[in-house]
N, C-alpha and C positions, 0 to 999 in steps of 0.2 A: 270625810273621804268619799270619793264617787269613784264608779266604774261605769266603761262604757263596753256593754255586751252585743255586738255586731252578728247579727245573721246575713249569710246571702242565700234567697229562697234559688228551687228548682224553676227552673224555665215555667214548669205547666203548676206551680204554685196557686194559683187562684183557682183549680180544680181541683187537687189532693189536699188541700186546707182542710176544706169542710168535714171532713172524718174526724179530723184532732181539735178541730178549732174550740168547742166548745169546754174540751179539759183543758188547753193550751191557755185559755182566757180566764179560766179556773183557779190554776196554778198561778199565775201572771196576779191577778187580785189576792190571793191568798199572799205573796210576797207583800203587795201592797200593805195590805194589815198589817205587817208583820214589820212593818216599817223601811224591807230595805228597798222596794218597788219604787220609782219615783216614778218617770213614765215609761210609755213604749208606744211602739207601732211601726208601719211598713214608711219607708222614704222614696220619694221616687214616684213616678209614671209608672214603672213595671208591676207591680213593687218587686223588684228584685233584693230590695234591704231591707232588713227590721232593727232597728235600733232601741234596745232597753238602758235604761240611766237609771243604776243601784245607787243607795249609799245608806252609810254608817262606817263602825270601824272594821268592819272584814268584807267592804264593797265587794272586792276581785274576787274573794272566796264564794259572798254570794252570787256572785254571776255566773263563774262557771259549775255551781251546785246549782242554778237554775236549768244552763242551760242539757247538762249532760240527763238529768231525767225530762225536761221537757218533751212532750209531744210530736210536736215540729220536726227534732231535731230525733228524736227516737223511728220516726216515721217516714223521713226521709223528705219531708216540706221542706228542711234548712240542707244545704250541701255540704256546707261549711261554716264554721260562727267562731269568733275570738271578744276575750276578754282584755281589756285593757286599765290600768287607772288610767284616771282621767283627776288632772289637777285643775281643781274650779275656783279663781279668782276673780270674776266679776259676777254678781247677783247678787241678790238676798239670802239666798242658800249656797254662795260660794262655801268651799271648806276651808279657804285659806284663803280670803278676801284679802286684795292689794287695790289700794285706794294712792292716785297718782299724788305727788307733794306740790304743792299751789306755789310760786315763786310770788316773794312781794312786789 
């Protein structure tokens, strides 16, 4: 299973970061170890989005148990953030690989 955890930063985001950043990326690897962290980071020119990609069996639970003590989002860097599954069918790491039927 995967979840997709959505921030959208403050407009003056690349100034108010730097207070949290450092527990914010803290936190963020400690998940990693933990096995449910797969990636993150900001999308975009602004970066006005950060996008994190959990997974195992309680993806969603881990996402928003990320993101409600996070840094960021405690400190007022994120405005707003949602959690989503996210159904993954193409990759190596798909959770529910669908591979298309070859006709003879």
């Amino acid at each position: 299973m995967h979840a997709v955890l959505e921030y959208t930063y403050a407009d003056n985001y690349l100034d108010t970061r730097e207070k949290y950043r450092a527990v914010h990326l803290k936190a963020a690897w400690e998940a990693v170890e933990r096995g449910e962290l797969l990636l993150g980071g900001a999308v975009g020119d602004g970066p006005f989005t950060g996008l994190l990609i959990f997974t195992g069996e309680n993806a969603l639970e881990a996402a928003k148990a990320f993101a409600v003590v996070d840094p960021y989002v405690t400190g007022g860097v994120v405005t707003s953030w949602t959690a989503r599954l996210w159904t993954t069918v193409v990759g190596n790491e798909a959770a529910t690989p669908v591979r298309p039927k070859l006709l003879p």
